[in-house]
PDB file of N, CA, C and O in Angstrom:
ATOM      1  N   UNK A   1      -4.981  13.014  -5.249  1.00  0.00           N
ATOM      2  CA  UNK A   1      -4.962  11.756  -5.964  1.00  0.00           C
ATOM      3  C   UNK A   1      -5.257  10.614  -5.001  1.00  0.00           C
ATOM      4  O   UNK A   1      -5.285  10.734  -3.776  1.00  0.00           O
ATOM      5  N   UNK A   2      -5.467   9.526  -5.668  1.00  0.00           N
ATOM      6  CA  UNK A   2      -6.181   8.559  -4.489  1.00  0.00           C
ATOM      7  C   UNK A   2      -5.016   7.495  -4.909  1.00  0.00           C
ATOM      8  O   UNK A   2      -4.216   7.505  -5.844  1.00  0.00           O
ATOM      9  N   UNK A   3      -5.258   6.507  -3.772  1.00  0.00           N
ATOM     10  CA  UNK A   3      -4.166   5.346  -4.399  1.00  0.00           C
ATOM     11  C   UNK A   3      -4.920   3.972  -4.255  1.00  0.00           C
ATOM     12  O   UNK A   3      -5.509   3.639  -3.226  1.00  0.00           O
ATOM     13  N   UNK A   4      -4.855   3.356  -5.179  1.00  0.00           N
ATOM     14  CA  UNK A   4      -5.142   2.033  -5.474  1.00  0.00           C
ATOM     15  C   UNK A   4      -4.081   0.843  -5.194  1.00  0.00           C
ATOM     16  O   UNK A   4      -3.007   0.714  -5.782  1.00  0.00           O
ATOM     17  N   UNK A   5      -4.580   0.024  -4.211  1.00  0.00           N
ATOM     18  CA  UNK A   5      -3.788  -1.341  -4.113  1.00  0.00           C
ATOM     19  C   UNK A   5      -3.620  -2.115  -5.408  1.00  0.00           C
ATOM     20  O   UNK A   5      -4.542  -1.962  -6.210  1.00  0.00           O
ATOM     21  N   UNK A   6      -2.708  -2.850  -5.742  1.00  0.00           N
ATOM     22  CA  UNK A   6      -2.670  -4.018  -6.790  1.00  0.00           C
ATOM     23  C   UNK A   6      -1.771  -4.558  -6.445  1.00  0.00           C
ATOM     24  O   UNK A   6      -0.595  -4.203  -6.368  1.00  0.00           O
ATOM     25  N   UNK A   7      -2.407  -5.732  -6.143  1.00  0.00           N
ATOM     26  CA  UNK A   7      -1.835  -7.119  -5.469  1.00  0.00           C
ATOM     27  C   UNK A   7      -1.488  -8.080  -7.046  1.00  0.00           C
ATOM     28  O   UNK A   7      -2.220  -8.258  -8.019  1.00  0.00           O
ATOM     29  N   UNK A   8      -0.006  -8.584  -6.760  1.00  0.00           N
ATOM     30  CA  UNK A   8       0.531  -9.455  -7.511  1.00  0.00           C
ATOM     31  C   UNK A   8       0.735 -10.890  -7.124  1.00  0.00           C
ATOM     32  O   UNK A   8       1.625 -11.047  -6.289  1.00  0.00           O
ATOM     33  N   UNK A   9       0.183 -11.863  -7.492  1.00  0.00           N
ATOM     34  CA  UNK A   9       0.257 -13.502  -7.399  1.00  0.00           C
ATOM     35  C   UNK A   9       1.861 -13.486  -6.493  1.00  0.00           C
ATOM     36  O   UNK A   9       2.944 -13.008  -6.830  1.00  0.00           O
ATOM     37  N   UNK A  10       1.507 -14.115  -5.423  1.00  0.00           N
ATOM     38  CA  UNK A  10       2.705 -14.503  -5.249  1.00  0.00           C
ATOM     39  C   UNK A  10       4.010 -15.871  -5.274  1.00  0.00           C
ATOM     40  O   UNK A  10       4.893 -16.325  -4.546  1.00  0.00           O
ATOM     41  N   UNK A  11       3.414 -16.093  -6.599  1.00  0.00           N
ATOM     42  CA  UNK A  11       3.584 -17.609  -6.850  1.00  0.00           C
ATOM     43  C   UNK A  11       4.224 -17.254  -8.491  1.00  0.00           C
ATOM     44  O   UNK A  11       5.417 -17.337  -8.782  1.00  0.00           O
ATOM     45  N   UNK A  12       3.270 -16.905  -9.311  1.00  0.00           N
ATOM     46  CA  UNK A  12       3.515 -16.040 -10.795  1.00  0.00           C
ATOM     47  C   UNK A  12       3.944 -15.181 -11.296  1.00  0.00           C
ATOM     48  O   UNK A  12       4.470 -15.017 -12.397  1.00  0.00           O
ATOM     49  N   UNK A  13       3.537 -13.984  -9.713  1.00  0.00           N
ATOM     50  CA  UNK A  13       3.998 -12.615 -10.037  1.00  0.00           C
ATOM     51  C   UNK A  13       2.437 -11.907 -11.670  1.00  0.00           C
ATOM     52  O   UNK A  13       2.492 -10.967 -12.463  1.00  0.00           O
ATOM     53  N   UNK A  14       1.656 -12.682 -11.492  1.00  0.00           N
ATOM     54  CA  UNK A  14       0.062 -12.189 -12.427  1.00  0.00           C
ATOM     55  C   UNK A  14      -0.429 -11.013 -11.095  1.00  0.00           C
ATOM     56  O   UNK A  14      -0.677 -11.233  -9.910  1.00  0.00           O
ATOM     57  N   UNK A  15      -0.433  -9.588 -11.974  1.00  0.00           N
ATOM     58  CA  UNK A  15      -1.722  -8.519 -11.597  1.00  0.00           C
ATOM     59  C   UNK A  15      -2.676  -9.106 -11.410  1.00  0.00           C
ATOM     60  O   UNK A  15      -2.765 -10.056 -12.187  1.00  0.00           O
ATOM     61  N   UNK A  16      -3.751  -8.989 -10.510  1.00  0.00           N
ATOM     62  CA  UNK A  16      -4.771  -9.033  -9.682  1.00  0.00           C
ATOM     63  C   UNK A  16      -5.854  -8.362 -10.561  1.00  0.00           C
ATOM     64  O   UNK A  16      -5.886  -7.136 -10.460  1.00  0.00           O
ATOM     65  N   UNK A  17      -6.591  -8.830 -11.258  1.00  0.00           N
ATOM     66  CA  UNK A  17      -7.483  -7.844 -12.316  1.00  0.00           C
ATOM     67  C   UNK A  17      -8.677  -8.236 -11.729  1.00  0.00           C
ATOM     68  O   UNK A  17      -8.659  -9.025 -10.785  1.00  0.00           O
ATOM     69  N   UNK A  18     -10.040  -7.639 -12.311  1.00  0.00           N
ATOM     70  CA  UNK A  18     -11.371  -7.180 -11.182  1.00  0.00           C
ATOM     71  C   UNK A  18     -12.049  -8.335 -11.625  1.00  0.00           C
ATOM     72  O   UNK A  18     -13.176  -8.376 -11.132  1.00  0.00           O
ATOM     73  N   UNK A  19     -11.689  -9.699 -12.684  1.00  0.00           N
ATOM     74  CA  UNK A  19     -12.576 -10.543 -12.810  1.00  0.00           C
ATOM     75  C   UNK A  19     -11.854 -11.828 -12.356  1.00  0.00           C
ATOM     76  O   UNK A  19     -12.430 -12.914 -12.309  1.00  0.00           O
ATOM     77  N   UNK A  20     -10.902 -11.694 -12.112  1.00  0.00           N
ATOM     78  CA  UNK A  20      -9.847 -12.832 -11.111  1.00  0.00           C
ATOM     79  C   UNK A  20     -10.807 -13.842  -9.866  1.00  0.00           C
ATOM     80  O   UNK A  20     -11.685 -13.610  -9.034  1.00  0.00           O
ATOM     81  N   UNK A  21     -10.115 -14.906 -10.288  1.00  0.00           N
ATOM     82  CA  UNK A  21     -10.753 -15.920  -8.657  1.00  0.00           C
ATOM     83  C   UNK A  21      -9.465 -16.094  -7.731  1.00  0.00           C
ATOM     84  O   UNK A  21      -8.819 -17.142  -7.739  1.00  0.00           O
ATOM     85  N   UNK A  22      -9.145 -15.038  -6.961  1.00  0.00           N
ATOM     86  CA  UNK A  22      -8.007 -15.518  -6.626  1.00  0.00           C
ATOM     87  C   UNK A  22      -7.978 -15.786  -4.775  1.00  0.00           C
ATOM     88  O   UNK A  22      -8.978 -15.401  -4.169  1.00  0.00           O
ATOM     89  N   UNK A  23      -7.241 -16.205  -4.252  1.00  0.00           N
ATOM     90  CA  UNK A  23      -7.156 -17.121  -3.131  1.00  0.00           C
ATOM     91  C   UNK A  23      -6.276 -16.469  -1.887  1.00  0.00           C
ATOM     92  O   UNK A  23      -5.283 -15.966  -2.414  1.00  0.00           O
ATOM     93  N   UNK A  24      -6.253 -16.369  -1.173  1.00  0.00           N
ATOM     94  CA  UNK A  24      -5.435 -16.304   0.297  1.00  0.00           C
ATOM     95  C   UNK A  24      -5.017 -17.466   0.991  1.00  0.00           C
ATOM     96  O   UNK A  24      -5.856 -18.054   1.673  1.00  0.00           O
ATOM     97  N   UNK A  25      -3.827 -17.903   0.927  1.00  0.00           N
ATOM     98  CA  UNK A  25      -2.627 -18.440   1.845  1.00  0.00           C
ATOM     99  C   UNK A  25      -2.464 -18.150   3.154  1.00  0.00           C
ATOM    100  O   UNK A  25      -1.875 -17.082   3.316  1.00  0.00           O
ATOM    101  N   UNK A  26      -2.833 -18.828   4.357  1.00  0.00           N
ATOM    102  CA  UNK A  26      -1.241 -18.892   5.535  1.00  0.00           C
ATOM    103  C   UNK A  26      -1.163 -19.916   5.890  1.00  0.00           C
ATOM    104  O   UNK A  26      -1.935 -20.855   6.082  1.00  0.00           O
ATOM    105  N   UNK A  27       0.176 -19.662   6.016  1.00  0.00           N
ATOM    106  CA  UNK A  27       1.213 -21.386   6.229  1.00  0.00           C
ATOM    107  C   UNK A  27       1.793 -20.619   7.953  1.00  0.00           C
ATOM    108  O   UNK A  27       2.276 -19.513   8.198  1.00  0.00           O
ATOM    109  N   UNK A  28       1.528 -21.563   8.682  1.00  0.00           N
ATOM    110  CA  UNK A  28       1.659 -20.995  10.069  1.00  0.00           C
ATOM    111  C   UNK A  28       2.312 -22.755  10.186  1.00  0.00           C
ATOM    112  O   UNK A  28       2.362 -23.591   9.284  1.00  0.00           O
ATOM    113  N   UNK A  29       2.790 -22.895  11.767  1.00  0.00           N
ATOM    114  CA  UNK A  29       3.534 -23.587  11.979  1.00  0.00           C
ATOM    115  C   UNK A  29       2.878 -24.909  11.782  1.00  0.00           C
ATOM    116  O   UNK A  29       3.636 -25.794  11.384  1.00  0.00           O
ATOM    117  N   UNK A  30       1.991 -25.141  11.919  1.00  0.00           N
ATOM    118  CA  UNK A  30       0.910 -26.688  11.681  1.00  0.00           C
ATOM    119  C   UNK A  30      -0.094 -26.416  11.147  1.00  0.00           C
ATOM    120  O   UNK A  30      -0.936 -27.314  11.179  1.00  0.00           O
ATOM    121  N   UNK A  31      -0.497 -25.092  10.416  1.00  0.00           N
ATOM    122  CA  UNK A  31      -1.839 -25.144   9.788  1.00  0.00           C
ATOM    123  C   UNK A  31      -1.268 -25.091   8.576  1.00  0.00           C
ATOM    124  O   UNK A  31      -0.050 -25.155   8.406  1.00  0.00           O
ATOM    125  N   UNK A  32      -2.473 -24.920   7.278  1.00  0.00           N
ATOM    126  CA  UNK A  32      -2.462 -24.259   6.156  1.00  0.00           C
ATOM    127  C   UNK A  32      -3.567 -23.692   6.078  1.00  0.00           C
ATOM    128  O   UNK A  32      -4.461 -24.537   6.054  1.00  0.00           O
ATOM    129  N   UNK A  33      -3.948 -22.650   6.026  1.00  0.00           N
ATOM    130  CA  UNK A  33      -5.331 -21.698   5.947  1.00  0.00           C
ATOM    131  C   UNK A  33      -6.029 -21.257   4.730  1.00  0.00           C
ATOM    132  O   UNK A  33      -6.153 -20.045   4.554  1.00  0.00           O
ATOM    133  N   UNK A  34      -6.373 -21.864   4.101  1.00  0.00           N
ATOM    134  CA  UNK A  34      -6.943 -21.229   2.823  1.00  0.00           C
ATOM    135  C   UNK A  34      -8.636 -20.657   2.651  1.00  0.00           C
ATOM    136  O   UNK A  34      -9.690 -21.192   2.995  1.00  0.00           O
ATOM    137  N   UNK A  35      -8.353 -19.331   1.961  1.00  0.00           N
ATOM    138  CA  UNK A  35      -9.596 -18.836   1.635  1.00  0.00           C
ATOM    139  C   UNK A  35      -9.815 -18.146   0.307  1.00  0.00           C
ATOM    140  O   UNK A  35      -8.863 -17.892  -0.431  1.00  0.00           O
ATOM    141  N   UNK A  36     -11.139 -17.822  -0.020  1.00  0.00           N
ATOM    142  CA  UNK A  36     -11.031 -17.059  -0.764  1.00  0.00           C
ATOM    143  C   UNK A  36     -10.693 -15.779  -1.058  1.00  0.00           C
ATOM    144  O   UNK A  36     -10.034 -15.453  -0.071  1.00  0.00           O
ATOM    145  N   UNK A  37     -10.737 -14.556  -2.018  1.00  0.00           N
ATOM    146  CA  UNK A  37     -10.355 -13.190  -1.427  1.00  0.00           C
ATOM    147  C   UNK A  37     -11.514 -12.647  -0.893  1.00  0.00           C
ATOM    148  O   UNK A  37     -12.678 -12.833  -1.247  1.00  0.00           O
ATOM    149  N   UNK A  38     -11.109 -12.021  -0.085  1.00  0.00           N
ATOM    150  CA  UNK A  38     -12.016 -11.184   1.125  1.00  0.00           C
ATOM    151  C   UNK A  38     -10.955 -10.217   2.117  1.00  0.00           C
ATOM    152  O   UNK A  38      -9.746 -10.141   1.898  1.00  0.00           O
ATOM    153  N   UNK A  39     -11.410  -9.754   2.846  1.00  0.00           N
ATOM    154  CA  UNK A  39     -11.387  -8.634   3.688  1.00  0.00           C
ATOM    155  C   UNK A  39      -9.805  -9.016   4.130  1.00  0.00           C
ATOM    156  O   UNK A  39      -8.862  -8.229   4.212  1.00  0.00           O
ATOM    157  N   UNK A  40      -9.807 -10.269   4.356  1.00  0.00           N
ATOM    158  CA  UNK A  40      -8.485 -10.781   5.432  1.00  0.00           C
ATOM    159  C   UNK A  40      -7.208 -10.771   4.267  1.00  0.00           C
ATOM    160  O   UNK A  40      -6.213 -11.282   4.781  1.00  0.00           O
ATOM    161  N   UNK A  41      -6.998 -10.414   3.097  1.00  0.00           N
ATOM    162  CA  UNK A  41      -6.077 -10.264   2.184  1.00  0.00           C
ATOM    163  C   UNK A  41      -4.990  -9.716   2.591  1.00  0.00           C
ATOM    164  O   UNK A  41      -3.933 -10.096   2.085  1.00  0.00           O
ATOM    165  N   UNK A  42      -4.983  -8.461   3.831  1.00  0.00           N
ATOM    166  CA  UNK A  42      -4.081  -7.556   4.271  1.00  0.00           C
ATOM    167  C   UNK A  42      -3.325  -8.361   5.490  1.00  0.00           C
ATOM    168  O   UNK A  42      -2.298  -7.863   5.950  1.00  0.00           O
ATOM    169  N   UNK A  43      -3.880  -9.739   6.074  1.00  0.00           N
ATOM    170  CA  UNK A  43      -3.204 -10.274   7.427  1.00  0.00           C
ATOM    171  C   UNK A  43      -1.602 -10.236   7.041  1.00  0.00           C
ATOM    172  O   UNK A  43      -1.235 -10.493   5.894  1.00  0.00           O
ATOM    173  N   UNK A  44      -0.655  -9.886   8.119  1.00  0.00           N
ATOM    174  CA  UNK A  44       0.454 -10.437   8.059  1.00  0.00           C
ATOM    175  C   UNK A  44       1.011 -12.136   7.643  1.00  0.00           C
ATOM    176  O   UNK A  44       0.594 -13.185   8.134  1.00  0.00           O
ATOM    177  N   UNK A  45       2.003 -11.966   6.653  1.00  0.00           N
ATOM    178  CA  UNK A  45       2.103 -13.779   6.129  1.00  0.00           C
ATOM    179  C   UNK A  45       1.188 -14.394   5.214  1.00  0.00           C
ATOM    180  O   UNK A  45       1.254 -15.480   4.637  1.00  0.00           O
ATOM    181  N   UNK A  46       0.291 -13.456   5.193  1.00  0.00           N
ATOM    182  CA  UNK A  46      -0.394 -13.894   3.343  1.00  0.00           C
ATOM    183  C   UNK A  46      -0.489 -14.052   2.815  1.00  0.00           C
ATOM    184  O   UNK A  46      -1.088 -13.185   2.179  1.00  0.00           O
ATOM    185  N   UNK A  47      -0.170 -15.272   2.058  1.00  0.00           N
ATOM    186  CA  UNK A  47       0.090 -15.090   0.717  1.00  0.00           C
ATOM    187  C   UNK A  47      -1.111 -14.817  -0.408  1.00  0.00           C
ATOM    188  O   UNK A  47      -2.213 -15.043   0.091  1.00  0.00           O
ATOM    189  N   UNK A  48      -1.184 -14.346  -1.928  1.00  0.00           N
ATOM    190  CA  UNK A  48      -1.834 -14.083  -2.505  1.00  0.00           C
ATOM    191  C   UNK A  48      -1.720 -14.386  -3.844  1.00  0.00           C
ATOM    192  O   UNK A  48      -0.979 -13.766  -4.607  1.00  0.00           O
ATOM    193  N   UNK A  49      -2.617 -15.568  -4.251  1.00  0.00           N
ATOM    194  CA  UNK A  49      -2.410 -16.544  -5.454  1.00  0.00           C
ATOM    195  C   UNK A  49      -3.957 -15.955  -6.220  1.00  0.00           C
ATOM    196  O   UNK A  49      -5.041 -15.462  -5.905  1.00  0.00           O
ATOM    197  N   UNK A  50      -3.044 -16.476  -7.625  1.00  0.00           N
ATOM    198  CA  UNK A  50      -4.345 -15.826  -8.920  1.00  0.00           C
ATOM    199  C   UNK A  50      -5.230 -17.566  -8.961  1.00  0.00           C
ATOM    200  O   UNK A  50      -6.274 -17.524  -9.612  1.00  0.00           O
ATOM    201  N   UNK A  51      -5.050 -18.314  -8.637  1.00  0.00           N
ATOM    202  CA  UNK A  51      -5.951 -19.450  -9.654  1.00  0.00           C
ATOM    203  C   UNK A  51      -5.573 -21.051  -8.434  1.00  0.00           C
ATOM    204  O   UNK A  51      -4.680 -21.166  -7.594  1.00  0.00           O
ATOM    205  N   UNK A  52      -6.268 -21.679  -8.689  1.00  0.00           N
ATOM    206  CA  UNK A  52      -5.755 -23.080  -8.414  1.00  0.00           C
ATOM    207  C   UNK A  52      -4.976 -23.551  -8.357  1.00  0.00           C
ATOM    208  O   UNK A  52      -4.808 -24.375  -7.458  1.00  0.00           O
ATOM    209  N   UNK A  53      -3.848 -23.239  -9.492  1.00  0.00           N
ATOM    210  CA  UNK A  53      -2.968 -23.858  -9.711  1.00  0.00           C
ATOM    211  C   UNK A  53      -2.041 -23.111  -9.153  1.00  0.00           C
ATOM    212  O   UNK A  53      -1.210 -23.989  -8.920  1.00  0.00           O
ATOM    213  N   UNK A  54      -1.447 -21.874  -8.663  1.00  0.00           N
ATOM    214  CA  UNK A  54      -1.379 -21.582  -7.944  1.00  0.00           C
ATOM    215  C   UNK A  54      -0.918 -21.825  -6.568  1.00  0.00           C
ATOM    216  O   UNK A  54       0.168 -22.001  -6.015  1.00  0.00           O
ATOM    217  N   UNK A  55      -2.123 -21.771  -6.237  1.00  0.00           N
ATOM    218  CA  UNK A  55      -2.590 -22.484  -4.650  1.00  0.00           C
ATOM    219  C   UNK A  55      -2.153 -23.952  -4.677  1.00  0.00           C
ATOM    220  O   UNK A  55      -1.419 -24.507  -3.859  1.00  0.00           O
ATOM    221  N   UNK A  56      -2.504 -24.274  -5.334  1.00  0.00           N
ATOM    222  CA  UNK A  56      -1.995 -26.003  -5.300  1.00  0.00           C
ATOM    223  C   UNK A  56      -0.286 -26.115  -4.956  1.00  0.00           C
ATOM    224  O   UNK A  56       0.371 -26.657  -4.067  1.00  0.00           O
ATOM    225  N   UNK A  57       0.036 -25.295  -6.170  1.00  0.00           N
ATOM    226  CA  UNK A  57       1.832 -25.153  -5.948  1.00  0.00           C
ATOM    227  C   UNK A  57       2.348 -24.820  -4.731  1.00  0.00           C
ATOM    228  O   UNK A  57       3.202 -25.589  -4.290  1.00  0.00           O
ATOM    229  N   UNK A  58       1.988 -23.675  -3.940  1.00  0.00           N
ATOM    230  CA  UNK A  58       2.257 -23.040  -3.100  1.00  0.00           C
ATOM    231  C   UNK A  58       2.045 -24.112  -1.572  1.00  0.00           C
ATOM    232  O   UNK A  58       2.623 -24.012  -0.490  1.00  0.00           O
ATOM    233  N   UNK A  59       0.895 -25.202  -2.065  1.00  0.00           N
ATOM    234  CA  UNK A  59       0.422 -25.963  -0.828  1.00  0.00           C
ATOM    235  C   UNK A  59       1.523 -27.181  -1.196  1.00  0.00           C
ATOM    236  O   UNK A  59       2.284 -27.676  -0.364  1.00  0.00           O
ATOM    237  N   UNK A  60       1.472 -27.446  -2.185  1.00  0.00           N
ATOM    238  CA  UNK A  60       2.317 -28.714  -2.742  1.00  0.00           C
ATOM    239  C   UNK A  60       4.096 -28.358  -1.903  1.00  0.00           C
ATOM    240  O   UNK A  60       4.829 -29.150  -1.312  1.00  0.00           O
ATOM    241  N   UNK A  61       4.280 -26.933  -2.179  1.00  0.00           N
ATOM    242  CA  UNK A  61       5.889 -26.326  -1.920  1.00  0.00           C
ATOM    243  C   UNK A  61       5.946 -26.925  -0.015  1.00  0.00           C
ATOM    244  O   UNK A  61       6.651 -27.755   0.560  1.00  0.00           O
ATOM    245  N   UNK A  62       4.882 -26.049   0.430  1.00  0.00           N
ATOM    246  CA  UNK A  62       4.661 -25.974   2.168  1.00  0.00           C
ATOM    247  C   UNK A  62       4.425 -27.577   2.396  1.00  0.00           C
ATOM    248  O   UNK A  62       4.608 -27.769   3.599  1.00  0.00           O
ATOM    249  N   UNK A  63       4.153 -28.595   1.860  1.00  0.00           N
ATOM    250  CA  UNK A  63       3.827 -29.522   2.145  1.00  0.00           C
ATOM    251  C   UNK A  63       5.339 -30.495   2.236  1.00  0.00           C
ATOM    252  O   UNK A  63       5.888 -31.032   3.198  1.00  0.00           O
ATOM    253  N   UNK A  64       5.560 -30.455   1.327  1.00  0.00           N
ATOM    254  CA  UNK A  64       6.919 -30.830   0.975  1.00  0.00           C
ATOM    255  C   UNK A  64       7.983 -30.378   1.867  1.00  0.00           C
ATOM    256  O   UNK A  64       8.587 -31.178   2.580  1.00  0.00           O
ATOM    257  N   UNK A  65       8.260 -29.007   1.855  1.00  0.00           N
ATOM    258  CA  UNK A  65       8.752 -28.759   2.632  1.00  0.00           C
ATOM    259  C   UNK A  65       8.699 -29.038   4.423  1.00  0.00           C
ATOM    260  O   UNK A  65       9.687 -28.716   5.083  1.00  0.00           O
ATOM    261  N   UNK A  66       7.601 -29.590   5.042  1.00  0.00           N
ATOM    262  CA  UNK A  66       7.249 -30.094   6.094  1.00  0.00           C
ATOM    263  C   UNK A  66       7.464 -31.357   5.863  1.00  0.00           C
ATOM    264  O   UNK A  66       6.939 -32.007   6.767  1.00  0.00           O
ATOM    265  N   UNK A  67       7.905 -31.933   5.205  1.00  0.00           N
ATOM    266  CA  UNK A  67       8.099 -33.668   5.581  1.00  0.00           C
ATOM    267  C   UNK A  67       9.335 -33.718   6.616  1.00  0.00           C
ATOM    268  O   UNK A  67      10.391 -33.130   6.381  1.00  0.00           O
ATOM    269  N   UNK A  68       9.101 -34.492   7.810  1.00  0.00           N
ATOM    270  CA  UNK A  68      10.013 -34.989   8.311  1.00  0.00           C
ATOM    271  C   UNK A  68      10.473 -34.026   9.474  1.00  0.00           C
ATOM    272  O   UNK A  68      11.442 -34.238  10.204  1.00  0.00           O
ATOM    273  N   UNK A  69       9.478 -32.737   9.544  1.00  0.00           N
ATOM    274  CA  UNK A  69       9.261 -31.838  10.309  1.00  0.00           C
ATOM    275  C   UNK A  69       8.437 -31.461  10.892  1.00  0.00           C
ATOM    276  O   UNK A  69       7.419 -32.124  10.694  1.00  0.00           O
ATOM    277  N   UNK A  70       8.231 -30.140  12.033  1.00  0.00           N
ATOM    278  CA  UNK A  70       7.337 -30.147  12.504  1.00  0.00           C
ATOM    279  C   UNK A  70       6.790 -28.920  12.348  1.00  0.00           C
ATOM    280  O   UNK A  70       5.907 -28.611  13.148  1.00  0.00           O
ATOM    281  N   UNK A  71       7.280 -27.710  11.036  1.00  0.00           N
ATOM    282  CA  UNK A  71       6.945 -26.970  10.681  1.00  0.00           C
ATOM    283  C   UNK A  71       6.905 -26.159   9.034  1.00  0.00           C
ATOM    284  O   UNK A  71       7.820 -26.031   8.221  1.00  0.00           O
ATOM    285  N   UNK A  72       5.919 -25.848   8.986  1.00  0.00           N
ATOM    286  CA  UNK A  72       5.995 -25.304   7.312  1.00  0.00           C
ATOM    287  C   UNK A  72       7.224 -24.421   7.260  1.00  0.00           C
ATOM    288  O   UNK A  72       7.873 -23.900   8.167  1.00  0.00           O
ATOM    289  N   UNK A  73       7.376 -24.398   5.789  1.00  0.00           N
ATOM    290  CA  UNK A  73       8.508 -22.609   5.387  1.00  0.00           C
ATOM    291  C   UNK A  73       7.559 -21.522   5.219  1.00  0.00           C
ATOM    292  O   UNK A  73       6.644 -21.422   4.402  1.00  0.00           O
ATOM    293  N   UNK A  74       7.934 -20.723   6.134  1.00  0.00           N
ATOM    294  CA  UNK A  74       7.385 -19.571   6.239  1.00  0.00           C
ATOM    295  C   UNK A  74       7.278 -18.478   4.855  1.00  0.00           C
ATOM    296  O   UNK A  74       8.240 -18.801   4.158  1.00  0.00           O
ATOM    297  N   UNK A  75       6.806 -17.753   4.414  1.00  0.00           N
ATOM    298  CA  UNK A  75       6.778 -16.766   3.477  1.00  0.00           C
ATOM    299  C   UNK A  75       6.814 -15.551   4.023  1.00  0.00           C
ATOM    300  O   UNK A  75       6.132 -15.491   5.047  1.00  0.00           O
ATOM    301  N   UNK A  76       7.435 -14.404   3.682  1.00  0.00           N
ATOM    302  CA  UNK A  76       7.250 -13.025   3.864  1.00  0.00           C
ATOM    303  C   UNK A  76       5.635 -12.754   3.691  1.00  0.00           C
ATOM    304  O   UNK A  76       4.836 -13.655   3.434  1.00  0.00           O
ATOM    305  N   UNK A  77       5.403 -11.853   3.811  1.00  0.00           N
ATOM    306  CA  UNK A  77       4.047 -11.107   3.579  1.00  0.00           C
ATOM    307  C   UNK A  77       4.505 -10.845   1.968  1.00  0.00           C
ATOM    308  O   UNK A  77       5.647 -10.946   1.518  1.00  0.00           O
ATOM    309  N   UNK A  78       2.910 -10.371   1.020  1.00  0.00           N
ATOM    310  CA  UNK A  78       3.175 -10.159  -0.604  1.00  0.00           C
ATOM    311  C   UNK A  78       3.228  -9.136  -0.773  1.00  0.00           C
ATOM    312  O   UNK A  78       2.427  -8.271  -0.421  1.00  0.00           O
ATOM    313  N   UNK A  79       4.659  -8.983  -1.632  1.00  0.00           N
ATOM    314  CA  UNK A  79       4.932  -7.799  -2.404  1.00  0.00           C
ATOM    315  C   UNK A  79       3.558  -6.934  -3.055  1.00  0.00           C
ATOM    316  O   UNK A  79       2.599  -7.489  -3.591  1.00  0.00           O
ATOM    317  N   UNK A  80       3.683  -5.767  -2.908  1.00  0.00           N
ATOM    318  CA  UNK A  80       2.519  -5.274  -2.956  1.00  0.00           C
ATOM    319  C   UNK A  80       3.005  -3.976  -3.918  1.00  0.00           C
ATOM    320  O   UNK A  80       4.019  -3.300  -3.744  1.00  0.00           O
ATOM    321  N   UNK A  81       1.640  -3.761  -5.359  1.00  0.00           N
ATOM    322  CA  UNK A  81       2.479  -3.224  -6.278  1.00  0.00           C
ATOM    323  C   UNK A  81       1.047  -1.838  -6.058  1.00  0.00           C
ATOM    324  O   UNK A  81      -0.150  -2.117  -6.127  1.00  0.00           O
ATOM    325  N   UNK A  82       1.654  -0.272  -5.773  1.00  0.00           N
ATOM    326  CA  UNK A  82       0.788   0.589  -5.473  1.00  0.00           C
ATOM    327  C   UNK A  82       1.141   1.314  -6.447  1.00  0.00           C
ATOM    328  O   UNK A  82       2.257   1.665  -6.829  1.00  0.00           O
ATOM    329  N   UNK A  83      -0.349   1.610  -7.000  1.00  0.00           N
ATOM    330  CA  UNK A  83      -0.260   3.023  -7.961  1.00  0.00           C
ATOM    331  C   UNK A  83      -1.239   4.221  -7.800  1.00  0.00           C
ATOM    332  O   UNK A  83      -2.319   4.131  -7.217  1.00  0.00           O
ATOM    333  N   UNK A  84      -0.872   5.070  -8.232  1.00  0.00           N
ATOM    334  CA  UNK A  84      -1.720   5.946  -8.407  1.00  0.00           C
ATOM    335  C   UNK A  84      -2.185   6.787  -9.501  1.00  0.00           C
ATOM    336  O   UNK A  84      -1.572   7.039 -10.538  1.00  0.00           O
ATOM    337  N   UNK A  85      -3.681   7.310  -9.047  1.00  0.00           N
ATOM    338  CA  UNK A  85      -4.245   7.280 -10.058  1.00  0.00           C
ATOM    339  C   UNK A  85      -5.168   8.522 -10.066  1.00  0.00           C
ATOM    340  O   UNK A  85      -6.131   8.294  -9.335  1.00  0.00           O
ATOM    341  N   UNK A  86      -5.239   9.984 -10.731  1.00  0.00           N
ATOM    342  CA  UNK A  86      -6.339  10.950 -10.562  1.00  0.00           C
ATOM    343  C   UNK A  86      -7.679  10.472 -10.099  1.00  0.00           C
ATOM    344  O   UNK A  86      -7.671   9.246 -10.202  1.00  0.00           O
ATOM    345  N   UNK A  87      -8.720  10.855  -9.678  1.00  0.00           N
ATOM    346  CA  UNK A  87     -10.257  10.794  -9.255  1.00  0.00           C
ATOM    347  C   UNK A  87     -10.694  11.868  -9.938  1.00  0.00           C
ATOM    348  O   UNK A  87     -10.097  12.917  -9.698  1.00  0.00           O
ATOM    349  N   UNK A  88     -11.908  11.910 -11.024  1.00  0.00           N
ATOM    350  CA  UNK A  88     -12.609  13.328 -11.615  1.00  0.00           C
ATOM    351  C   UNK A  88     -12.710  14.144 -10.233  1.00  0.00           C
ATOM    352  O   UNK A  88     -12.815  13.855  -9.041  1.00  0.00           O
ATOM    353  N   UNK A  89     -12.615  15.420 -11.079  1.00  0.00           N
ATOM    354  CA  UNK A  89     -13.390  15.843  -9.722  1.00  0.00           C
ATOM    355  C   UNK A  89     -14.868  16.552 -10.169  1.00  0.00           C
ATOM    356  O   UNK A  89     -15.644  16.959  -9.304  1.00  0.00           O
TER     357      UNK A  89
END
């Protein structure tokens, strides 16, 4: 059997479906890093948002949370939801 990743919003908790625009997060001590999805999805401290709004929240949270400081709130790495699934043979 093979296993398939499925990544869950980590903002919503929304499945990751194959027509999604969804985004990559890191909040490191003075940056905010944003991209689209690509290859770098797996970095440690990732976060992984379905939409804009989203991302906005998540930047709006880290932003906020840095006032008056000299560092963002950190996030765990994203819960990561694995299933599996037969391959024909």
């Amino acid at each position: 059997m093979a296993k398939s990743t499925q990544y869950a919003c980590d903002h919503c908790k929304a499945l990751r479906g194959d027509a999604n625009h969804w985004f990559c997060l890191l909040i490191s001590n003075f940056n905010l890093s944003v991209w689209t999805w690509n290859a770098g999805v797996n970095q440690p401290g990732v976060l992984h948002l379905c939409g804009e709004e989203c991302l906005h929240a998540e930047i709006s949270s880290a932003i906020a949370a840095g006032q008056g400081q000299q560092v963002f709130r950190q996030r765990p790495a994203a819960d990561q939801v694995i299933s599996e699934r037969g391959e024909a043979a």
